[in-house]
C-alpha positions in Angstrom: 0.0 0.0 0.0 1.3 3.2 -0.8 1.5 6.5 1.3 -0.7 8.8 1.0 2.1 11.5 1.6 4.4 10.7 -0.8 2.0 9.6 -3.6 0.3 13.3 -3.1 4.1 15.0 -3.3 5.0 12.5 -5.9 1.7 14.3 -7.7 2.5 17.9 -6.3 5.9 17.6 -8.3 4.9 16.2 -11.6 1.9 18.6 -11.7 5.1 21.7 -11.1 7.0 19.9 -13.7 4.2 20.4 -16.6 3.6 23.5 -15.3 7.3 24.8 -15.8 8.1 22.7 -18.8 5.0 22.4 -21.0 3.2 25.4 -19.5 6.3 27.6 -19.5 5.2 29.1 -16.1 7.6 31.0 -14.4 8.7 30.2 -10.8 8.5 32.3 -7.8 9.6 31.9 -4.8 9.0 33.7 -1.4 10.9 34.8 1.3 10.2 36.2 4.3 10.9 36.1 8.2 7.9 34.1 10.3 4.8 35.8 10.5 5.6 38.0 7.8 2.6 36.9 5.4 4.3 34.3 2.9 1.8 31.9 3.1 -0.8 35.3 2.6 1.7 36.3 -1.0 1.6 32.5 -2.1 -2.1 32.3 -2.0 -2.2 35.9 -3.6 0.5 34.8 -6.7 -1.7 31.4 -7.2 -4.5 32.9 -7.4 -4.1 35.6 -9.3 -1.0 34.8 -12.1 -0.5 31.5 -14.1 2.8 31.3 -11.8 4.7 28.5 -9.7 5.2 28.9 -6.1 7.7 26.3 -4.6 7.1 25.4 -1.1 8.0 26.1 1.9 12.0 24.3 1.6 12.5 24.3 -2.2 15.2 26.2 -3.3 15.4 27.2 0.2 14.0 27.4 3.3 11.5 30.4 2.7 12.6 31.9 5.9 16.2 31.4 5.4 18.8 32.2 3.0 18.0 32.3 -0.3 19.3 29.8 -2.5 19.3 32.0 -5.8 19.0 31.2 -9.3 19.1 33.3 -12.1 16.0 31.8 -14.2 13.6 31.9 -10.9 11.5 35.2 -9.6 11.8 36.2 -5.8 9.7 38.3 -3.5 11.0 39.2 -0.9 8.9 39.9 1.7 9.5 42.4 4.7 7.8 43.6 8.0 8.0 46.7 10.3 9.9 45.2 13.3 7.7 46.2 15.6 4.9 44.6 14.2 7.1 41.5 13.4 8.5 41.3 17.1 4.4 41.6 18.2 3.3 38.9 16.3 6.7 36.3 16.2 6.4 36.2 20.1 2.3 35.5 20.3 3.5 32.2 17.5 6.0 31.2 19.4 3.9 31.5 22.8 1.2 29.3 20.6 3.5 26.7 20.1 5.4 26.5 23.4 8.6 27.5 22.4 8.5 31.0 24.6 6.6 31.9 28.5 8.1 35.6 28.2 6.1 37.7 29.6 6.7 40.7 28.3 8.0 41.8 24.6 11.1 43.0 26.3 11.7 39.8 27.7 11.1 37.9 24.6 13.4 40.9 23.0 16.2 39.6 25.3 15.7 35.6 25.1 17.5 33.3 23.5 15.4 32.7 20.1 13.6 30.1 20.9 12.7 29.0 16.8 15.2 26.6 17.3 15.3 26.2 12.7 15.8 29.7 12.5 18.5 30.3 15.1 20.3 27.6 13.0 20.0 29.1 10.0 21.3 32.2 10.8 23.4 31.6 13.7 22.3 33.8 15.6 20.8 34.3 19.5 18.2 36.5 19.8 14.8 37.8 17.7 15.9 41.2 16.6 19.1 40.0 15.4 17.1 37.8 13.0 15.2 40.8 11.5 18.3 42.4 11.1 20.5 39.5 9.5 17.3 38.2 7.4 16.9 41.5 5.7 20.8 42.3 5.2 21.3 39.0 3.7 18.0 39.1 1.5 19.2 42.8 0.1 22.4 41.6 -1.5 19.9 40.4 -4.3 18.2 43.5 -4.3 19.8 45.1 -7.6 18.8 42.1 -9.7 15.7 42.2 -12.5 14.4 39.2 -11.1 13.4 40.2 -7.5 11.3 42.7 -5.8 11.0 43.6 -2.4 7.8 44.3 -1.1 6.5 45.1 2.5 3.7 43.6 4.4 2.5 46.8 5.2 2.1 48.0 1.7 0.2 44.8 1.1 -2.8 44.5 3.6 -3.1 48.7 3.2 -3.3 48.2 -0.9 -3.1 44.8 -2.2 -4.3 45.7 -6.1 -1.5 48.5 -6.0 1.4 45.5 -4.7 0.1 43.1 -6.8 0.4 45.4 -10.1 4.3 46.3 -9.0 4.8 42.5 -9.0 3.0 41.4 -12.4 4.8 44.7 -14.3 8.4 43.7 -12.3 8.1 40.1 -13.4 6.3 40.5 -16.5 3.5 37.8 -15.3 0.2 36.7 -17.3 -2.7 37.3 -14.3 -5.6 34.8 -14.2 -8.2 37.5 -15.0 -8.4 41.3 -15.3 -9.6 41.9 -11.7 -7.4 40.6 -8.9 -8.6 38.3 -6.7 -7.9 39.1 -2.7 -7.5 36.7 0.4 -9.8 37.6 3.4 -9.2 34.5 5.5 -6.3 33.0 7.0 -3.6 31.4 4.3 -2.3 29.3 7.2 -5.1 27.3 8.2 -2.9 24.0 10.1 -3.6 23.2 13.7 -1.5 24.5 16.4 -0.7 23.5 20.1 -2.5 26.2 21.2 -5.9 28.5 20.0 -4.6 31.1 18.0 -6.4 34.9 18.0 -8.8 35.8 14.9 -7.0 37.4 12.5 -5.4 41.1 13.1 -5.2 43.1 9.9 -7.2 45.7 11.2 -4.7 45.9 14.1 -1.7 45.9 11.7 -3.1 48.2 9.5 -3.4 51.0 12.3 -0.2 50.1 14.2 -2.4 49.3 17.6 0.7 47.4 18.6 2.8 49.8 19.1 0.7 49.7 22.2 2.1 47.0 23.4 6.1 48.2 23.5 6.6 50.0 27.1 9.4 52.2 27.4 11.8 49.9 28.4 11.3 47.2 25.3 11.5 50.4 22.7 15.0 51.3 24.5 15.9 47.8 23.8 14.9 48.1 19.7 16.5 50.9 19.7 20.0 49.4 21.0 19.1 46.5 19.0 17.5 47.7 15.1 20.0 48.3 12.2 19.0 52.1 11.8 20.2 51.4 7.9 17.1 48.7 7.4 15.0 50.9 9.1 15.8 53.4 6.9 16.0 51.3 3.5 12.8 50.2 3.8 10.9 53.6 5.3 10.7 52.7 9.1 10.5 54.5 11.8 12.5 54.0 15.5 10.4 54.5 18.3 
């Protein structure tokens, strides 16, 4: 009897194969820290461009370094830290991997995404952000990515979409885009998770949730050239 696993990847990869080979469909692959809406930008580029999307480890881990090659498309997504920091420590609260109690505490931890600590070698959550994005700019100058930031998206998602299809030179699916209302990562976790925030992310109510003490910590911490590259503000 065969596994139903590996008979559905064994299908997953053939169906990928005709869609690069006979269908001439160009690849694109997303990266992006966790929490950063990569499963959101996947769902958006299937569902709106006659595209391939790789998952989550081909070619790369998608939170990780990127494994680049010249014939594939990238996004690259990115996230204002604040809101990052806010919503990596509720996941990693979810899935028992953190009991700070405070965002300055989890600031301070050890990062406790043990996959991500390994892949860039690194000890704490703001050091990620800032690695994460340094790394991912060195591919910044070439025609075949685009960097595009979470914020942009859930405030105009037409307006990001249209960047990406005349960047990439894409065929969309229809002439209206298609939007994603409901959550693009729909597994079970340990523990409940909240409904989803974009109303909370679009008005930057988190920032309600950094005392005094955790901002003096970002501010120590945050690569004031990111912040800068990609039109944040320090707090």
């Amino acid at each position: 009897m065969f596994c139903k696993p590996l008979v559905e990847k064994a299908k997953n990869r053939m169906e990928r194969w005709i869609a690069i080979r006979l269908l001439a469909r160009p690849v694109v692959k997303t990266h992006g820290l966790l929490r950063s809406g990569t499963n959101y930008m996947q769902e958006l580029l299937e569902n709106n461009f006659y595209v391939v999307c790789p998952g989550s480890e081909e070619g790369g881990w998608k939170h990780g370094h990127c494994n680049y090659e010249s014939e594939r498309k990238y996004i690259f997504l990115v996230k204002n830290p604040y809101a990052w920091l806010y919503s990596f420590r509720n996941w990693e609260i979810i899935h028992n991997r953190s009991s700070a109690k405070s965002l300055g505490e989890f600031a301070t931890q050890l990062l406790s995404h043990t996959q991500l600590k390994k892949e860039w070698d690194l000890n704490t959550p703001v050091e990620a952000w800032n690695r994460a994005l340094a790394s991912w700019l060195s591919y910044c100058d070439r025609e075949n990515t685009i960097f595009i930031r979470y914020e942009d998206l859930i405030h105009d998602v037409e307006a990001q979409l249209v960047l990406i299809r005349d960047k990439f030179s894409i065929r969309a699916r229809d002439e209206k885009f298609v939007n994603i209302h409901s959550r693009a990562d729909t597994w079970d976790t340990p523990n409940p998770r909240k409904a989803l925030e974009i109303e909370y992310y679009r008005h930057e109510r988190y920032l309600e949730e950094f005392d005094e003490q955790t901002l003096a910590i970002l501010r120590e911490q945050l690569d004031r050239s990111l912040l800068s590259r990609f039109n944040y503000q320090m707090y």
